[in-house]
Structure formats: C-alpha cells, structure tokens
N, C-alpha and C positions, 0 to 999 in steps of 0.2 A: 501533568504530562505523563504519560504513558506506551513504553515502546517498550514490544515485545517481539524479535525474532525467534521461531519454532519448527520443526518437524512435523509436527503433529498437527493434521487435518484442523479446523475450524470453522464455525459458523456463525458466520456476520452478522447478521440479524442479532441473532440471538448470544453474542458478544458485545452488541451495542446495547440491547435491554437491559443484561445484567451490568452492563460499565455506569448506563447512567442514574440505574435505580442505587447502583455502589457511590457513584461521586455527587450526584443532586439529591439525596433523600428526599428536600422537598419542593412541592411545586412552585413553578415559575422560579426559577433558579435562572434560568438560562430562556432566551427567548428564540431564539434561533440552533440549531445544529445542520452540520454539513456533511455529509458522508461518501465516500466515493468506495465501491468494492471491484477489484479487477481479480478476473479468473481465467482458469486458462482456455483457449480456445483450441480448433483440432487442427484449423489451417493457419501456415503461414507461407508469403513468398510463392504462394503457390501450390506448397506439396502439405498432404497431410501429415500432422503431427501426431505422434502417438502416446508420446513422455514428454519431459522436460526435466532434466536434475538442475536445481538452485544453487549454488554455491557463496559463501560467503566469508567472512575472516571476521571472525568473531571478536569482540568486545570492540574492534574499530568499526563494525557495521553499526553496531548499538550506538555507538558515541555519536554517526555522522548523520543518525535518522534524529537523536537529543538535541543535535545540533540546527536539526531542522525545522525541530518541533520551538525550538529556544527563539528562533529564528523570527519564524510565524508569529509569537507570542510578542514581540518586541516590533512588529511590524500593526502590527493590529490588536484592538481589545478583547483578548481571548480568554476566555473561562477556562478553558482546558482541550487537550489535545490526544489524538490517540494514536497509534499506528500499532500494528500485527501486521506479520507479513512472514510469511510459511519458504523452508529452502528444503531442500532434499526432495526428492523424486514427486512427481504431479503429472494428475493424470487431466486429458481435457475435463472442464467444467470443475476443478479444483478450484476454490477461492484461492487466490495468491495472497492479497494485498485488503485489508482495512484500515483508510486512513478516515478519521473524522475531526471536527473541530467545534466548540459550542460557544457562542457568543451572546451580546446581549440582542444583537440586530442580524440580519439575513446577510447582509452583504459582507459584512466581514466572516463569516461562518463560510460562504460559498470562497471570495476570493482565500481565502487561508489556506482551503481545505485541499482547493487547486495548487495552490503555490506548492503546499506541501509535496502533492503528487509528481507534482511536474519536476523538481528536486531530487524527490525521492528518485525518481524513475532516468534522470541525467547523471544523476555523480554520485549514487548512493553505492559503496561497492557489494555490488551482487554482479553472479556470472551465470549463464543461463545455457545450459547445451541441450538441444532438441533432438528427439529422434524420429528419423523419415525413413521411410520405405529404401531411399537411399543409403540411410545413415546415420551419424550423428553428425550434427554439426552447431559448433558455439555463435552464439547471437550477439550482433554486434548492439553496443549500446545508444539509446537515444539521448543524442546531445542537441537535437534544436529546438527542445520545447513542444514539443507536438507528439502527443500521444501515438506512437504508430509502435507495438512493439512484435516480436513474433512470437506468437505462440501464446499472446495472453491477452485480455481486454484493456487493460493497462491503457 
C-alpha cells in the first residue's frame, strides 16, 4: 500500500508504469489492475471555474486514505494498493487523484478500486474552494456515494 499526498503536479500514467515495474518486477504477478484518475474540470454548478486550492491536515489525511486502503485490503484479495492525490492550487485539466488496486482476478481490482474512491471522496478530509468569475467559493463535500463533485472529474 501506498499513499502519497503532494503539491506537486503528477502524471498518472506514467506514475502507474513506474509503481508497477517497482512493486511487480515479474510478469504475471498480478492478474488484474484497477485504476481510476480524476482531474479537474472548468465547470461546475454552472459557472466556470478557473482555480481550485486543496486543503488538507496533514498526517490525519495520510492515516484516513491508509485507512482506506487497509480497508479495501481486508475486504478483498488485494495485491496492493495505491493512491496520489495533489492539494494546493490546480488548474482545470490538473490530475487531482490516482487511486489504483491490483488483484489476482478483475472483479476485485475494479470493485476495490471504486470502494476506495467513493471513501476517499465522502469522508477523506480534504477542502476544496473554487474560483468563479463571481468568486471564490468552498465546495460542499460528497456524502451519498455518487461521484458528482465541483470542479473535478472525481
């Protein structure tokens, strides 16, 4: 398991290459992987968005995404787990969020990879304030389960 909150810019793909040539050296390790990447978008609500600063409280964001990932693992036969997830200022089409999971079969890779995001994205604490034409204003968080957030593909 691996979980890393950052600043600094990333790229998904090419964070997933180097993670699995690092944790699988060799082939057929894992038969399945799951990946989900959310970024940010320009609209929400309607108005366009121009920014987004991330906020978070450090070493308790890290413990409640471990807690997530511990979660997953104990829920399903999991190889390993990943999440990146960038705070501080972002611009539309920034990647946000890298969650993945690798298994030995597809279905636990895909429902994991979900559980995790859907988690992550309900009661993870992160704070999100977007800026509009109008303003700024702070993003309410999603608590039903259903991906709908502002301002990012999430």
């Amino acid at each position: 398991m691996t979980v890393s909150v950052r600043e600094q810019p990333f790229e998904p793909y090419a964070v997933l290459a180097a993670y699995e040539k690092q944790r699988f050296p060799l082939a057929g390790t894992f038969g399945a992987s799951a990946s989900f990447i959310g970024t940010m978008r320009d609209l929400n609500e309607g108005d366009a968005v121009t920014q987004m600063t991330l906020e978070h409280y450090p070493g308790m964001t890290e413990r409640h995404l471990e807690a997530i990932c511990a979660d997953a693992s104990a829920r399903w036969p999991l190889l390993d787990t990943l999440i990146i997830h960038r705070v501080g200022l972002l611009v539309p089409g920034d990647p946000i969020v890298l969650v993945a999971a690798w298994s030995a079969h597809r279905a636990e890779a895909f429902t994991a990879c979900r559980h995790i995001m859907e988690d992550l994205k309900s009661r993870a604490p992160f704070w999100k304030k977007e800026t509009t034409a109008q303003g700024e204003r702070w993003v309410s968080r999603n608590t039903s389960g259903v991906a709908r957030d502002a301002g990012t593909g999430e």
